[in-house]
C-alpha positions as CSV (number, residue, x, y, z in Angstrom):
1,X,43.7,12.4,-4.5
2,X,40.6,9.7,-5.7
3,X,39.0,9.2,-8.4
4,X,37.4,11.9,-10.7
5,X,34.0,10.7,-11.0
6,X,33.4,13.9,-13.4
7,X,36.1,11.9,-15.6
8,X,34.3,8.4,-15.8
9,X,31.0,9.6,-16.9
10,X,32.6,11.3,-19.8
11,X,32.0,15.4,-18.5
12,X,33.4,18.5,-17.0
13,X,33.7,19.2,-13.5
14,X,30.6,20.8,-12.4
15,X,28.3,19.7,-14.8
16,X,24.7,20.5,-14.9
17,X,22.1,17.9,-13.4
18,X,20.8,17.5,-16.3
19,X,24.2,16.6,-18.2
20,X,25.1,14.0,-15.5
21,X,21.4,12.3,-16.0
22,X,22.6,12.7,-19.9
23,X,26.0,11.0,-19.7
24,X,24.8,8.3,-17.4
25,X,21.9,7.4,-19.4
26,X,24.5,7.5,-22.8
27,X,27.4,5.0,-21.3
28,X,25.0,3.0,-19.0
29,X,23.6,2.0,-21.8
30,X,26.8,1.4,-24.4
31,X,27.9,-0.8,-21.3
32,X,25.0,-2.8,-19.7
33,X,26.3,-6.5,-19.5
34,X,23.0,-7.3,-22.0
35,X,24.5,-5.3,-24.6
36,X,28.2,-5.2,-24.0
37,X,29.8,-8.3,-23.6
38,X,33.3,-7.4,-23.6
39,X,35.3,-8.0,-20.7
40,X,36.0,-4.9,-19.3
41,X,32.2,-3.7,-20.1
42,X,31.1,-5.0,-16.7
43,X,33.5,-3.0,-14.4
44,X,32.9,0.2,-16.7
45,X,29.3,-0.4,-15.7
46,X,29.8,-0.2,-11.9
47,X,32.4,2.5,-11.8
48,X,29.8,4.7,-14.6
49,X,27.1,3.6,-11.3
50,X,29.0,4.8,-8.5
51,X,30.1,8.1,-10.4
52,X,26.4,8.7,-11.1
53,X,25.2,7.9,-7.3
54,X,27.1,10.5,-6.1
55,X,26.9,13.0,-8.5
56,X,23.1,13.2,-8.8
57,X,22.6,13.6,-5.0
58,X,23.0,17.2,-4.6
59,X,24.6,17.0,-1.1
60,X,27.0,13.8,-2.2
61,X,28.0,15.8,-4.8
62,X,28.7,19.3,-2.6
63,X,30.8,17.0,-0.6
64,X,33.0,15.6,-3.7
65,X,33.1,19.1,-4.9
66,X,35.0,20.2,-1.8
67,X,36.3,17.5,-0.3
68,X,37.0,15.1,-2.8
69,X,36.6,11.4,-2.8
70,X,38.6,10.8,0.5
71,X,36.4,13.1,2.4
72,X,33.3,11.8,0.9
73,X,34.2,8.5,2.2
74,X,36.2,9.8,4.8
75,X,33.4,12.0,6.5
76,X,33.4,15.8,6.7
77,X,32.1,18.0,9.9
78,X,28.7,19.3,9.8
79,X,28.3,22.2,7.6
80,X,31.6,21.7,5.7
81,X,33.8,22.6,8.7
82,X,32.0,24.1,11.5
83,X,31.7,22.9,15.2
84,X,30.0,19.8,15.7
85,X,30.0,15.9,15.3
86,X,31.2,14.6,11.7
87,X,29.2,13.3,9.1
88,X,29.4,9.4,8.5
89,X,31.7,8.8,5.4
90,X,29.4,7.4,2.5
91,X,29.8,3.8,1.0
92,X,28.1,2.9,-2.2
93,X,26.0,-0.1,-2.2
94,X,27.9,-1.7,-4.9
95,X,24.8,-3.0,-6.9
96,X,25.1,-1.1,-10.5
97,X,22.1,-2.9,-11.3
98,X,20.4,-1.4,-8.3
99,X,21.1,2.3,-9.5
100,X,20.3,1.3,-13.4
101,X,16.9,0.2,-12.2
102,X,16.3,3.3,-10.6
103,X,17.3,5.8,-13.0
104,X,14.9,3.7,-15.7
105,X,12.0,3.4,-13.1
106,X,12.5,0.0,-12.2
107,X,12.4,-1.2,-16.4
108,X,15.0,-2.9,-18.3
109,X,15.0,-0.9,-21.6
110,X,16.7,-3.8,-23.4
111,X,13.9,-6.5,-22.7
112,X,12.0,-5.7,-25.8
113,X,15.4,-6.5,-28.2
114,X,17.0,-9.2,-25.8
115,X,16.1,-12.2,-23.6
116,X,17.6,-12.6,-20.3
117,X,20.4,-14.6,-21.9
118,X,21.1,-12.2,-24.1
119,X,19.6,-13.7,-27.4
120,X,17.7,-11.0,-29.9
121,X,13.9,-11.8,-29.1
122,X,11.9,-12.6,-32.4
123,X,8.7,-12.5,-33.2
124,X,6.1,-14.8,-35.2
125,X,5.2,-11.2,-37.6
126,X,8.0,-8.8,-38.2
127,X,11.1,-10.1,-36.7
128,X,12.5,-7.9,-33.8
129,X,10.4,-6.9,-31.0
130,X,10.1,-2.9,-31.6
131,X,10.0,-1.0,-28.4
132,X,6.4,0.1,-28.8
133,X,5.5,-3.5,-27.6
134,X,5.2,-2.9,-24.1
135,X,4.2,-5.2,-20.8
136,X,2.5,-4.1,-18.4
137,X,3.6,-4.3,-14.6
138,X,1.7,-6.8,-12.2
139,X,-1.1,-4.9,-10.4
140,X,-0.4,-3.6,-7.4
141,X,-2.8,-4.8,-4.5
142,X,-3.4,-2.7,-1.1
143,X,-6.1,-2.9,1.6
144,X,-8.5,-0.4,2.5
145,X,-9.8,-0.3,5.7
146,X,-12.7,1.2,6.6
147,X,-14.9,1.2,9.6
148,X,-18.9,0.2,9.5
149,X,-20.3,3.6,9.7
150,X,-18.2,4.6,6.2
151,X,-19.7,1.1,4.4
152,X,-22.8,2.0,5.9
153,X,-23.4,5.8,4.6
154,X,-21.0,5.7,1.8
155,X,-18.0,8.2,1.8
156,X,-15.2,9.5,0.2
157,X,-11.7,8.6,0.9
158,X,-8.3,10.2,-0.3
159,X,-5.4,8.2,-0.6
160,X,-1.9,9.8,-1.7
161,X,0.4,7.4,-3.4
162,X,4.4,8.0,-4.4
163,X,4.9,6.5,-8.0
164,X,7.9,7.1,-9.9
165,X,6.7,9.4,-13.5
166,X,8.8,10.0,-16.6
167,X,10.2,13.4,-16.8
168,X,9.8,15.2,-20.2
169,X,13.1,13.8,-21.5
170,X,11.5,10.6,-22.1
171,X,14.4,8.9,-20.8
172,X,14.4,9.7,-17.2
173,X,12.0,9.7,-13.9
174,X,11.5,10.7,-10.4
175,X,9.0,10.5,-7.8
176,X,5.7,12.5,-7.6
177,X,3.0,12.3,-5.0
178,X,-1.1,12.3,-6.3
179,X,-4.0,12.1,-4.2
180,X,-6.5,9.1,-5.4
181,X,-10.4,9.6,-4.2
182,X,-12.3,6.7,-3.8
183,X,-16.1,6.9,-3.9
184,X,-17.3,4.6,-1.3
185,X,-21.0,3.1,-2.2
186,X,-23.1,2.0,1.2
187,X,-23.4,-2.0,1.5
188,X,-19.9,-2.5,-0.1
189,X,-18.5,-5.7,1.2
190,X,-15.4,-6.8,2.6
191,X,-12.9,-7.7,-0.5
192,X,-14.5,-5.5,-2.6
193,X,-12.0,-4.4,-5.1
194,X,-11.4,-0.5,-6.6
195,X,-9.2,-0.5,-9.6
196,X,-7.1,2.8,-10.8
197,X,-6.1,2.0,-14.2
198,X,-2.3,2.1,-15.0
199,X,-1.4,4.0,-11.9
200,X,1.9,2.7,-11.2
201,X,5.3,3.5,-11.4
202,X,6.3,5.1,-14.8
203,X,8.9,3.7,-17.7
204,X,10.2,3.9,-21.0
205,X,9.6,0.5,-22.3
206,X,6.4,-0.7,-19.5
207,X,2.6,0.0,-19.3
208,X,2.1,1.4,-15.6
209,X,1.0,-1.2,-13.4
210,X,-3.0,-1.0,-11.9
211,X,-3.6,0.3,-8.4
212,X,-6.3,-2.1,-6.7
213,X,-7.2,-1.4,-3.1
214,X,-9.1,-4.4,-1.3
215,X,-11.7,-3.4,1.2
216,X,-11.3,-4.7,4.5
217,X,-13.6,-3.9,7.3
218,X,-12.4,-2.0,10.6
219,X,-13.6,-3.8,13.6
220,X,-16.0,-2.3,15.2
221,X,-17.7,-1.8,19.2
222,X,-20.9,-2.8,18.6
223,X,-21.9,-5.1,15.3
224,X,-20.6,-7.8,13.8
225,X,-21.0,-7.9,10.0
226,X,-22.5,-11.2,8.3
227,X,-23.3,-10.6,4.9
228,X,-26.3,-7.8,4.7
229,X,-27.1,-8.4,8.7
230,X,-25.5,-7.2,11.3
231,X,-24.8,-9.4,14.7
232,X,-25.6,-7.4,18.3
233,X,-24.9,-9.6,21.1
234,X,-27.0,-8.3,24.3
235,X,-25.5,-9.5,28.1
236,X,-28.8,-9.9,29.9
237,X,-29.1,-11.2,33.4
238,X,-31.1,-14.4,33.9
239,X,-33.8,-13.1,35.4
240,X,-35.0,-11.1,32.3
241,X,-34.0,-13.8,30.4
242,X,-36.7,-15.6,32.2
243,X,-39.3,-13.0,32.5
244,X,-38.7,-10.5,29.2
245,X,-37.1,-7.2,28.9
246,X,-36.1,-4.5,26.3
247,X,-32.8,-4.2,25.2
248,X,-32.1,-0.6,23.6
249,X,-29.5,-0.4,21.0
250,X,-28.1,2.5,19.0
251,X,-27.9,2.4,15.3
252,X,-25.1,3.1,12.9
253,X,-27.2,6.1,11.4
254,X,-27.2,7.2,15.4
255,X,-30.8,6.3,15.7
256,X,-32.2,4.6,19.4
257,X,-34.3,1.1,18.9
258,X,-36.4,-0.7,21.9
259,X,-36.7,-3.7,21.3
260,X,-38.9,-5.6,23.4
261,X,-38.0,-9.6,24.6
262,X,-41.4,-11.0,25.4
263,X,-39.9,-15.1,25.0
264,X,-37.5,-16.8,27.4
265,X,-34.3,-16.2,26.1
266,X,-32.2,-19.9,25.6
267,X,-28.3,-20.6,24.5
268,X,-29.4,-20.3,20.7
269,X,-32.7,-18.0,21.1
270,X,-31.9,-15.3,18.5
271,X,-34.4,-12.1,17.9
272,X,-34.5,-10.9,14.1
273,X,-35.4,-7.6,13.7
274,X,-36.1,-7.1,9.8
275,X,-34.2,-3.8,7.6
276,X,-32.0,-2.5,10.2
277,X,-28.7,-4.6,8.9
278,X,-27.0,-3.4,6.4
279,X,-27.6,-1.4,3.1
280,X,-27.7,-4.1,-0.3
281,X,-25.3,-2.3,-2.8
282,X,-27.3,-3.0,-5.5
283,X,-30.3,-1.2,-3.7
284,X,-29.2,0.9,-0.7
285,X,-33.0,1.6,0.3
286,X,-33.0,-2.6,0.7
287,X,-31.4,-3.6,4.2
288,X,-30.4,-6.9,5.6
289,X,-31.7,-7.9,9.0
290,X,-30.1,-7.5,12.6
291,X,-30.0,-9.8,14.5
292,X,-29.8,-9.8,18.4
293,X,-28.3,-12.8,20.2
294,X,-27.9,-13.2,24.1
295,X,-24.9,-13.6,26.3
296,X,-27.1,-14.8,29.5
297,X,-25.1,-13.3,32.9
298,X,-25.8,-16.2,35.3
299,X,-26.0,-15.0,39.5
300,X,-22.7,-16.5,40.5
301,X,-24.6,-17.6,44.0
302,X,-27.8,-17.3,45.6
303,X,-29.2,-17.5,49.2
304,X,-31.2,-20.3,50.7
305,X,-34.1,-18.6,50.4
306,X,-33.9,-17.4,46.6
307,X,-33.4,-21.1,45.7
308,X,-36.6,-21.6,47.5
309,X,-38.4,-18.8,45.8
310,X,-37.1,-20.3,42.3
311,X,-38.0,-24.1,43.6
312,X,-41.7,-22.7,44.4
313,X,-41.8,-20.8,40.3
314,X,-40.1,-23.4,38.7
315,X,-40.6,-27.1,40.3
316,X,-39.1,-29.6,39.3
């Protein structure tokens, strides 16, 4: 027959969601192994676990309805009974403190009266810890990548997170999406930091842990980022790097420069060209410098009578 999971949480067969979230919440509570320390407390606690695991999960608990708990664990065909392959029996994970955490949003309600040996917590003013003392959750740290065009212009980027919130019992939670914007400002740097206050998960006895998202920058074709300049590397043959030539580059604001060579380009011959790096945060209409340096493409051979011509330009 199995066990009547209805029976170990205390309620009638077919109970309301919102009684089953009720009765768990009641004896996992009276039996937690921080309050209860009574031998027996710590089995009630897992059986009270495993009732609530599948009675909260509207197709678990379709299954126990019908089928009871040998064809929960047994496996059922699809659709209660019509054609097709059978559904894997279900196994609980066996970790009470697993599901506890869950249904309280990842908080231990008892850490405000209790240590973790047990022991009542005191304070210096006041004796017992009330429960409006509250901690808050480490931050919560995630990176933001973004390409040079977006940390040159500035734009807006929406993120949608999944935190766990409180329900209007007070008492329990579930998961709810929410878009986050983030104003991006032009000349923001890599590791850059963007907090959202208390945006983390939700729970009775925490303060919501800060969101932080950590700019990173998104390779990109053309430019290298150093500080406010930006790095172009130009592949030249040797010839113009002898003689002069214009290398044309296109901007990240889509614009075309010439810029002419007119000195022999060498291994560490770089050419500044001054305000078209980077926008200064403090001062968008400020830019850093860009700065061209040369990848010379050598002639892997030349006839007898080029290295003549070059012996007559260049003796030796």
């Amino acid at each position: 027959m199995g066990r009547d999971f209805y029976a170990m949480l205390d309620i009638v067969a077919g109970a309301s969601d919102e009684d089953i979230k009720k009765a768990y919440r009641k004896l996992a509570l009276k039996f937690h192994p921080f309050k209860n320390k009574e031998p027996e407390a710590q089995h009630k606690f897992k059986k009270i676990a495993e009732a609530y695991d599948v009675l909260s999960d509207p197709r678990k608990k379709a299954v126990y309805d019908k089928f009871g708990e040998e064809g929960l664990k047994g496996g059922i065909p699809d659709s209660f009974g019509g054609e097709g392959a059978w559904t894997s029996g279900y196994t609980y994970h066996g970790n009470a403190d697993k599901t506890f955490r869950e249904f309280f949003g990842g908080d231990n309600p008892f850490a405000d009266f209790y240590n973790v040996d047990g022991s009542d917590v005191i304070t210096a003013f006041g004796g017992l810890r009330g429960r409006g003392v509250k901690k808050q959750d480490p931050p919560i740290e995630r990176d933001l990548y973004l390409s040079l065009e977006d940390l040159f212009h500035g734009c807006t980027k929406k993120i949608k997170i999944s935190r766990r919130v409180m329900n209007e019992d007070g008492h329990t939670s579930s998961i709810r999406d929410k878009i986050l914007s983030i104003e991006v400002q032009p000349g923001w740097k890599p590791s850059t930091r963007i907090t959202f206050p208390k945006e983390g998960d939700q729970g009775p006895n925490i303060i919501p842990a800060d969101i932080i998202f950590i700019v990173k920058e998104k390779p990109h074709m053309r430019f290298t980022r150093q500080g406010n300049d930006l790095i172009y590397v130009a592949n030249i043959a040797l010839g113009k790097a002898l003689t002069g030539c214009t290398i044309d580059i296109n901007t990240l604001d889509e614009r075309l420069l010439n810029i002419p060579i007119n000195d022999i380009v060498h291994s560490t011959y770089n050419k500044v060209v001054p305000g078209e790096g980077m926008p200064l945060s403090n001062n968008p209409l400020q830019k850093g410098d860009l700065i061209i340096s040369f990848n010379i493409n050598f002639p892997e051979r030349l006839s007898q009578q080029n290295k003549q011509f070059i012996r007559q330009a260049l003796p030796l």
